[in-house]
C-alpha positions as a Python dict, from the first residue, in 0.01 Angstrom:
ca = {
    (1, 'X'): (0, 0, 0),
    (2, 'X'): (243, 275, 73),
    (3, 'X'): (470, 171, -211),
    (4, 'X'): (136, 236, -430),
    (5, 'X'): (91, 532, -246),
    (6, 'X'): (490, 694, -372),
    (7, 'X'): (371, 587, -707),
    (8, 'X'): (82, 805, -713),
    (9, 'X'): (274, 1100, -554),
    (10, 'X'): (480, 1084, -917),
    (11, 'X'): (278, 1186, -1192),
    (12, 'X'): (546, 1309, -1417),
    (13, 'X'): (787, 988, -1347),
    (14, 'X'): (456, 756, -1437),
    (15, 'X'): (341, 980, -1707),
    (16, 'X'): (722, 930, -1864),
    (17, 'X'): (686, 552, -1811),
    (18, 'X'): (393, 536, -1966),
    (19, 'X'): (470, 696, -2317),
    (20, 'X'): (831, 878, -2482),
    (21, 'X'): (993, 827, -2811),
    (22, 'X'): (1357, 656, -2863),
    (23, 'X'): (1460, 785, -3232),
    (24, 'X'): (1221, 834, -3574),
    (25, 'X'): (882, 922, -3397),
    (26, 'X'): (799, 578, -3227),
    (27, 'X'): (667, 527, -2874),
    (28, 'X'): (820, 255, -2713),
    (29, 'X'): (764, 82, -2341),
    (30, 'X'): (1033, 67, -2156),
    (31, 'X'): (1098, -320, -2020),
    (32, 'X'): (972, -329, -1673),
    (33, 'X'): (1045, -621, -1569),
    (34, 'X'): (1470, -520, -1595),
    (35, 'X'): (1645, -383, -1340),
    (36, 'X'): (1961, -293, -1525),
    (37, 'X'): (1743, -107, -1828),
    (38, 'X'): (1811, 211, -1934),
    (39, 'X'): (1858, 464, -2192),
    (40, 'X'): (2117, 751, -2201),
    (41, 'X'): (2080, 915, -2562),
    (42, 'X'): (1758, 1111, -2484),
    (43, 'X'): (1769, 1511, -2549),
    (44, 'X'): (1398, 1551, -2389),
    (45, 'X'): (1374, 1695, -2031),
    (46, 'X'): (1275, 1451, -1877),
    (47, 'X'): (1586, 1233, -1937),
    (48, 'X'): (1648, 1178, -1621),
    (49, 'X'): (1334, 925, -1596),
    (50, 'X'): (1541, 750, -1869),
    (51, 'X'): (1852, 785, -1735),
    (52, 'X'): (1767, 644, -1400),
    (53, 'X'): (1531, 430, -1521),
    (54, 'X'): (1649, 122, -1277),
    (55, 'X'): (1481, 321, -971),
    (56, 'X'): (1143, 321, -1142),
    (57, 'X'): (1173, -22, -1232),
    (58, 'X'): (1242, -132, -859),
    (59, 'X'): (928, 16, -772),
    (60, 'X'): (794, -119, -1019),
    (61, 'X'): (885, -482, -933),
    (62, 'X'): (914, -473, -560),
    (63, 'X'): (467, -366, -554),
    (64, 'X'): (230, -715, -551),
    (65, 'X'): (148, -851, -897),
    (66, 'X'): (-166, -731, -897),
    (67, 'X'): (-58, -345, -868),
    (68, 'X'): (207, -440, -1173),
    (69, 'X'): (-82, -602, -1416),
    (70, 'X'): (-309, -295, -1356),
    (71, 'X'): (20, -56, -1409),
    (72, 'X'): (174, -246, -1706),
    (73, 'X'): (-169, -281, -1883),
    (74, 'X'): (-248, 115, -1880),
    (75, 'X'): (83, 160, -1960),
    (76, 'X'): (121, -74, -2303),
    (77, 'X'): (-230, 54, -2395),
    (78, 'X'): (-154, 445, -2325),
    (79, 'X'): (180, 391, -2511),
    (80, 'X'): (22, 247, -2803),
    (81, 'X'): (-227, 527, -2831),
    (82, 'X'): (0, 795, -2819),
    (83, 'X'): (233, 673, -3052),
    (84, 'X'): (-108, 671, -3306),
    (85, 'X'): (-171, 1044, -3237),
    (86, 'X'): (218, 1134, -3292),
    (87, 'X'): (127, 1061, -3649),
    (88, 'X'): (-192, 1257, -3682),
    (89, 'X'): (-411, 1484, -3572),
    (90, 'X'): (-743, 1487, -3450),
    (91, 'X'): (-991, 1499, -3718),
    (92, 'X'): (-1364, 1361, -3614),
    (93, 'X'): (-1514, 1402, -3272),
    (94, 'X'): (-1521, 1036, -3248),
    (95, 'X'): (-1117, 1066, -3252),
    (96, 'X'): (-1146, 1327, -3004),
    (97, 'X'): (-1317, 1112, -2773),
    (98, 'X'): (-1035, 842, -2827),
    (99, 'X'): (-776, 1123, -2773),
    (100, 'X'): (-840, 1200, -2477),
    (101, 'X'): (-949, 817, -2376),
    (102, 'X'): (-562, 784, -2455),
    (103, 'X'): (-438, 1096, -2236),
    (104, 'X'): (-630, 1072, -1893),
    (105, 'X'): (-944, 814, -1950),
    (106, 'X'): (-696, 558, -1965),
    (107, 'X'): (-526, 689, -1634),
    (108, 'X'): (-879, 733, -1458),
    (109, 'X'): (-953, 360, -1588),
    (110, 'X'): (-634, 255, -1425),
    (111, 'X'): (-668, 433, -1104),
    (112, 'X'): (-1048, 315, -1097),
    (113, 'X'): (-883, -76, -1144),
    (114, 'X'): (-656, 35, -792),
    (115, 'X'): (-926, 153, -601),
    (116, 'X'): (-1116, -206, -666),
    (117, 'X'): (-806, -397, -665),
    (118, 'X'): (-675, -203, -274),
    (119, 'X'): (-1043, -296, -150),
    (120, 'X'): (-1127, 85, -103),
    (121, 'X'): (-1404, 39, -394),
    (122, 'X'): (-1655, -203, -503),
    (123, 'X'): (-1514, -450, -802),
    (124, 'X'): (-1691, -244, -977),
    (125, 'X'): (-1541, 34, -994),
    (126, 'X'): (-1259, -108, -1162),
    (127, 'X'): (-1519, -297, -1367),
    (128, 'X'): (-1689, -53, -1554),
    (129, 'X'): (-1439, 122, -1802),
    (130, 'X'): (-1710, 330, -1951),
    (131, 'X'): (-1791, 535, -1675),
    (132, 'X'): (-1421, 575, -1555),
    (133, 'X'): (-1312, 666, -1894),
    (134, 'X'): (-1558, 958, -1896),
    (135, 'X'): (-1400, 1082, -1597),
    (136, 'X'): (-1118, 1142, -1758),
    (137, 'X'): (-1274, 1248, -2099),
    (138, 'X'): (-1471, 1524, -1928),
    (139, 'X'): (-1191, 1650, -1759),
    (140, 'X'): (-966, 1636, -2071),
    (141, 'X'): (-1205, 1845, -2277),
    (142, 'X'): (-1239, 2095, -2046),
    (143, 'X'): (-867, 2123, -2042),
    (144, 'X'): (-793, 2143, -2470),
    (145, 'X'): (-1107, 2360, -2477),
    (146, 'X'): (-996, 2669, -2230),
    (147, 'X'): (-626, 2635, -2346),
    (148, 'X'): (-680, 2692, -2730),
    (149, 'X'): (-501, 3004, -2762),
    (150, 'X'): (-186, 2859, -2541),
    (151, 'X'): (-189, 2582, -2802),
    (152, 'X'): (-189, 2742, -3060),
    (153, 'X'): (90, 2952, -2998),
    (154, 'X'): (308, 2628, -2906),
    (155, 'X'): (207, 2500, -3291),
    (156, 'X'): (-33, 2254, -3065),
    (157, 'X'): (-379, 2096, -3206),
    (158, 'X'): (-641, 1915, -3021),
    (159, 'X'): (-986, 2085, -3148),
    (160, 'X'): (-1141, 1820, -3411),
    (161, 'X'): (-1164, 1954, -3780),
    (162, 'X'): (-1493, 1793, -3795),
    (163, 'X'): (-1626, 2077, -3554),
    (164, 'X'): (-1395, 2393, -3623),
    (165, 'X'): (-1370, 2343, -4027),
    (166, 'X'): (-1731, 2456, -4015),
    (167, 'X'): (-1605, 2796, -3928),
    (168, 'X'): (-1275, 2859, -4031),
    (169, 'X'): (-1046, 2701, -4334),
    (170, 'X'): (-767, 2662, -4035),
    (171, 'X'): (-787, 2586, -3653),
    (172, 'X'): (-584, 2923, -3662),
    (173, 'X'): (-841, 3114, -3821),
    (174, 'X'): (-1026, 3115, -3517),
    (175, 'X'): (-766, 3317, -3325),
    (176, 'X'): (-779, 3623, -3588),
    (177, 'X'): (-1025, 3946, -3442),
    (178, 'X'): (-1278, 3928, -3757),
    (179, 'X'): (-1366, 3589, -3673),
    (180, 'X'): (-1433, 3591, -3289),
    (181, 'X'): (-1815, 3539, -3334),
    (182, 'X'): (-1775, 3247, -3490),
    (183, 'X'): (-1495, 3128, -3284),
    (184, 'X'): (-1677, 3145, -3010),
    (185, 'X'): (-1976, 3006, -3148),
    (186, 'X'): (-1748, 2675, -3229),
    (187, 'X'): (-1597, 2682, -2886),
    (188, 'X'): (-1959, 2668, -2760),
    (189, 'X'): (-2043, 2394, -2967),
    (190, 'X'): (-1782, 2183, -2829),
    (191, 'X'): (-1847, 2246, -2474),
    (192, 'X'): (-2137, 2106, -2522),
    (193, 'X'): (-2030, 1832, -2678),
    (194, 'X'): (-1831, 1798, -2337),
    (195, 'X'): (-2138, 1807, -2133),
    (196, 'X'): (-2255, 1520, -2251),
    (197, 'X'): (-2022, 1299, -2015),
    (198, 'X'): (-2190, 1448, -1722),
    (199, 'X'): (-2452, 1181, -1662),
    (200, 'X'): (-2140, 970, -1648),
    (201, 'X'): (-1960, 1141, -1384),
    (202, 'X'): (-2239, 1126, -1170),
    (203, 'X'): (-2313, 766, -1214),
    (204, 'X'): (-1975, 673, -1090),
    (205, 'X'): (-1932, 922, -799),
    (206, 'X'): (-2239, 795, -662),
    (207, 'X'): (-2045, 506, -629),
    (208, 'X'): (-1808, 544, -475),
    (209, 'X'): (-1820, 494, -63),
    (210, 'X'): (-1432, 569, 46),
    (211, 'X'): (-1435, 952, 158),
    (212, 'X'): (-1094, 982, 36),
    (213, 'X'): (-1166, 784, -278),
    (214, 'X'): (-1418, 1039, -350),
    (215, 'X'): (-1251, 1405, -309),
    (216, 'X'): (-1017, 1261, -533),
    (217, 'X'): (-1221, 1202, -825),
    (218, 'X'): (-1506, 1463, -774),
    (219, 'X'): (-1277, 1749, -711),
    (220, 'X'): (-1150, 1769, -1086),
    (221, 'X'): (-1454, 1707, -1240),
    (222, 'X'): (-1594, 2034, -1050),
    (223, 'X'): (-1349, 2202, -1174),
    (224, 'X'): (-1348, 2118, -1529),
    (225, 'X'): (-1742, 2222, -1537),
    (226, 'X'): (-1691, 2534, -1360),
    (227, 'X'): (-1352, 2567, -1628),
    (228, 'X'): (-1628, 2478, -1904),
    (229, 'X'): (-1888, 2769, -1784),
    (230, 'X'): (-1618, 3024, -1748),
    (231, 'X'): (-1497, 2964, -2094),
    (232, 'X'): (-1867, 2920, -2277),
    (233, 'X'): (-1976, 3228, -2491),
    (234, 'X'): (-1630, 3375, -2372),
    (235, 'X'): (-1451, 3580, -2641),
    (236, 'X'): (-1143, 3610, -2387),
    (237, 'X'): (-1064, 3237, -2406),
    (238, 'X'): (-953, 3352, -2838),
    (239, 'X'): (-781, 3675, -2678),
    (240, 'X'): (-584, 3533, -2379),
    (241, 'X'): (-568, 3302, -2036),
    (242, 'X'): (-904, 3226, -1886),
    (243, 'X'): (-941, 3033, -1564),
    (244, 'X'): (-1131, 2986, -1279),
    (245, 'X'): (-1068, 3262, -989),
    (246, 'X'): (-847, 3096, -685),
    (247, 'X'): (-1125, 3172, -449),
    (248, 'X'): (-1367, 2999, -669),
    (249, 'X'): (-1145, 2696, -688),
    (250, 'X'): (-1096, 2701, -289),
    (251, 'X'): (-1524, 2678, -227),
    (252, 'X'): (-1527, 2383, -494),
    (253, 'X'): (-1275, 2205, -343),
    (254, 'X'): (-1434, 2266, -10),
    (255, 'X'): (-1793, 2186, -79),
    (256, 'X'): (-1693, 1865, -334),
    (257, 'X'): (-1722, 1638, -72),
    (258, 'X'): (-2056, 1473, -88),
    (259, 'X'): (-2236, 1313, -413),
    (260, 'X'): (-2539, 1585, -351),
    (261, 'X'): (-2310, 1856, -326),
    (262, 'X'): (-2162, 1783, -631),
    (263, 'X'): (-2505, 1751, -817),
    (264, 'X'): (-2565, 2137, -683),
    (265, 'X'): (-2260, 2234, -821),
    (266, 'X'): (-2295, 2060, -1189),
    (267, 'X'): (-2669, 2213, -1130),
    (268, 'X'): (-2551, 2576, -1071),
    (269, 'X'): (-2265, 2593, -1345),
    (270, 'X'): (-2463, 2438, -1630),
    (271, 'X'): (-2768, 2693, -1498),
    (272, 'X'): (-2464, 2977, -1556),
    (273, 'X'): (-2388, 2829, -1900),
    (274, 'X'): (-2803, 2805, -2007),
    (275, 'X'): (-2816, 3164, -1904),
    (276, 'X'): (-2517, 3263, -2120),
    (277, 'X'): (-2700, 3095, -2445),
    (278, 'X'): (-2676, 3367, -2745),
    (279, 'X'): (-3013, 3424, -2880),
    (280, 'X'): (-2817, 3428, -3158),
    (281, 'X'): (-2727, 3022, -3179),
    (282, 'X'): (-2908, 2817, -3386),
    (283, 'X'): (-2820, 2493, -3200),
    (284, 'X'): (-2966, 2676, -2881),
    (285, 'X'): (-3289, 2473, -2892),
    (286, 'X'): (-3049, 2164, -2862),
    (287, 'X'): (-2840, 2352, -2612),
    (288, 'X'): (-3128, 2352, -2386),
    (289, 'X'): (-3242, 2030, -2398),
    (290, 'X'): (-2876, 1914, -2315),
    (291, 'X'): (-2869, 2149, -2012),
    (292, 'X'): (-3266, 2032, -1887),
    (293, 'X'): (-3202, 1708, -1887),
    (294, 'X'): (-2894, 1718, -1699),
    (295, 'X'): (-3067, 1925, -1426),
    (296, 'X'): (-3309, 1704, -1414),
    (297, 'X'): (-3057, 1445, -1355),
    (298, 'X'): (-2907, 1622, -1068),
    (299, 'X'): (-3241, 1723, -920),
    (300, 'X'): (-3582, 1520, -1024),
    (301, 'X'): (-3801, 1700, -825),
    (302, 'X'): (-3627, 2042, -928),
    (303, 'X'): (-3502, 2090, -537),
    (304, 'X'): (-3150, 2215, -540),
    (305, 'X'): (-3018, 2100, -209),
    (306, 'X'): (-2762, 2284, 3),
    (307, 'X'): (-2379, 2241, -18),
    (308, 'X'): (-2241, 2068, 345),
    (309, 'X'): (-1889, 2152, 470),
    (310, 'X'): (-1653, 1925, 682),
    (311, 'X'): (-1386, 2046, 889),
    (312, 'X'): (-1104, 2274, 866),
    (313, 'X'): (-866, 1970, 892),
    (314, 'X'): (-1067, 1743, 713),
    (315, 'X'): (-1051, 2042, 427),
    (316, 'X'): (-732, 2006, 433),
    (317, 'X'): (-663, 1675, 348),
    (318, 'X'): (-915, 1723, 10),
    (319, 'X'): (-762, 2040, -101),
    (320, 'X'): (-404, 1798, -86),
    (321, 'X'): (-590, 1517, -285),
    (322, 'X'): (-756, 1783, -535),
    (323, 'X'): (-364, 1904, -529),
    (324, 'X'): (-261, 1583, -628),
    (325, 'X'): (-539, 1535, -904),
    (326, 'X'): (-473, 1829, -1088),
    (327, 'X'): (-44, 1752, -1060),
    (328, 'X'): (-174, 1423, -1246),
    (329, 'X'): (-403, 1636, -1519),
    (330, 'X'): (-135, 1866, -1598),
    (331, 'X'): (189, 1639, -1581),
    (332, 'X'): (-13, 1430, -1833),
    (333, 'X'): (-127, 1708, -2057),
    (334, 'X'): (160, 1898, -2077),
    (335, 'X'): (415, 1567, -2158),
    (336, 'X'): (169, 1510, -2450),
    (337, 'X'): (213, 1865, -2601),
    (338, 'X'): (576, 1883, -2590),
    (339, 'X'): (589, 1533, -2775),
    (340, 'X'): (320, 1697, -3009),
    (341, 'X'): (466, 1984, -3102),
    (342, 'X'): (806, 1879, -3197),
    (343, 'X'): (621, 1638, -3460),
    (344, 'X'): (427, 1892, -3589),
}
């Protein structure tokens, strides 16, 4: 257990296990299972995980084999998906989905497959791969949705064409002054398209009956849908950085702590985001209906009920777990987009 435990304090050591290239664009997996591996021609910055590779790999084989066949598995699978997107980008929404299955769903799946295997979870938690992978999908989206400009500037492309080519010839396009109505109008399109994994999220929170378990997971996802209402209908997120106000991000992890409290807080962000609908959108209709239905999800009866708060130490220990989810998010994310840009 504790040995588990220093493996999920290292994001960026995992998230280098898990996928790098060695020479001509291809993503190889390191061999586990070797103490003596290791490789000492990298340029990248995060050589060092190469370089002393052996540590890792003691780790590695010194946790129970059930740990190493969760690890190993995410690992080949994540490697073999990012070495598919070093060659392309994303075209159709259905690739963006598998995109960012590749990037975090496959890391939510894999932590979901701990919590079962370390008894802190149900089996089936680790069981149902659908509703773990849209943890991580919803969260992803969020993320390649708010940091479009930042992307863009690093040469970095994660929007699909099938959405933005129906308002601008390039992804670019989007970024230029004469075109921020219908930049926006394709951001808002995919944020809804994001939305859409709600129902998800819920499902498996409400599953969940480990306290610790649960801050962990819920904490990002109330972040990504406040991230998602700040950014919808915003011009600013074509212009410069948008994010969530510290404050803001202080309550959520605060309140984030019960399965009803996080139904009051999807409720009151995607209540912001209905209220922010342009009269102007045709697809506002559809808009609507997306945002009903998952208010009616949170709340049947139409009874928002009240946010509870715990303790200031028990606060504590969430805002250090929401810490450690969102080290995980961006160690991930941002490994991905150095790899990316150099190809492109």
């Amino acid at each position: 257990m504790e040995r588990v435990g220093r493996w999920l304090g290292r994001p960026r050591e995992i998230y280098n296990l898990l996928r790098f290239k060695m020479g001509g664009g291809a993503a190889v997996m390191p061999p586990l299972d070797q103490p003596d591996w290791r490789y000492m021609e990298s340029k990248e910055k995060y050589k060092q995980v190469l370089e002393d590779f052996p540590t890792i790999s003691l780790e590695f084989r010194n946790l129970a084999k059930v740990y190493r066949d969760v690890i190993a598995d995410i690992c080949h699978k994540m490697g073999a998906g990012m070495a598919e997107f070093l060659q392309k980008k994303v075209e159709s929404l259905q690739e963006w989905d598998k995109y960012c299955h590749y990037v975090v769903g496959l890391v939510s799946i894999g932590l979901s497959r701990l919590f079962s295997v370390l008894e802190l979870e149900d089996p089936i938690i680790g069981q149902d791969t659908e509703l773990a992978n849209s943890m991580g999908v919803f969260i992803e989206k969020a993320i390649i949705i708010r940091d479009y400009l930042e992307d863009q500037l690093a040469g970095r492309e994660f929007w699909p064409r099938e959405v933005w080519s129906r308002y601008a010839k390039k992804l670019s396009d989007l970024a230029k002054p004469e075109n921020i109505d219908v930049a926006v109008q394709c951001m808002n399109e995919l944020i809804i398209n994001a939305l859409h994994h709600i129902p998800d999220v819920l499902t498996y929170l409400s599953r969940l009956k480990t306290q610790s378990v649960f801050n962990f997971c819920a904490i990002p996802q109330v972040m990504a849908i406040a991230t998602l209402a700040t950014c919808y209908n915003n011009k600013q997120v074509f212009r410069g950085v948008v994010k969530i106000r510290k404050g803001q991000a202080v309550t959520l992890m605060m309140d984030a702590t019960n399965i009803q409290a996080v139904k009051s807080i999807m409720y009151q962000y995607v209540e912001e985001i209905y209220r922010k609908i342009p009269s102007t959108d045709l697809s506002s209709n559809k808009t609507q209906q997306t945002i009903v239905s998952i208010q009616t999800l949170c709340f049947p009866n139409g009874t928002v009920v009240s946010r509870n708060r715990y303790s200031p130490i028990y606060l504590s220990c969430a805002m250090l777990l929401a810490a450690l989810s969102w080290q995980y998010l961006s160690a991930m994310s941002e490994a991905l987009e150095d790899v990316q840009a150099k190809e492109n």
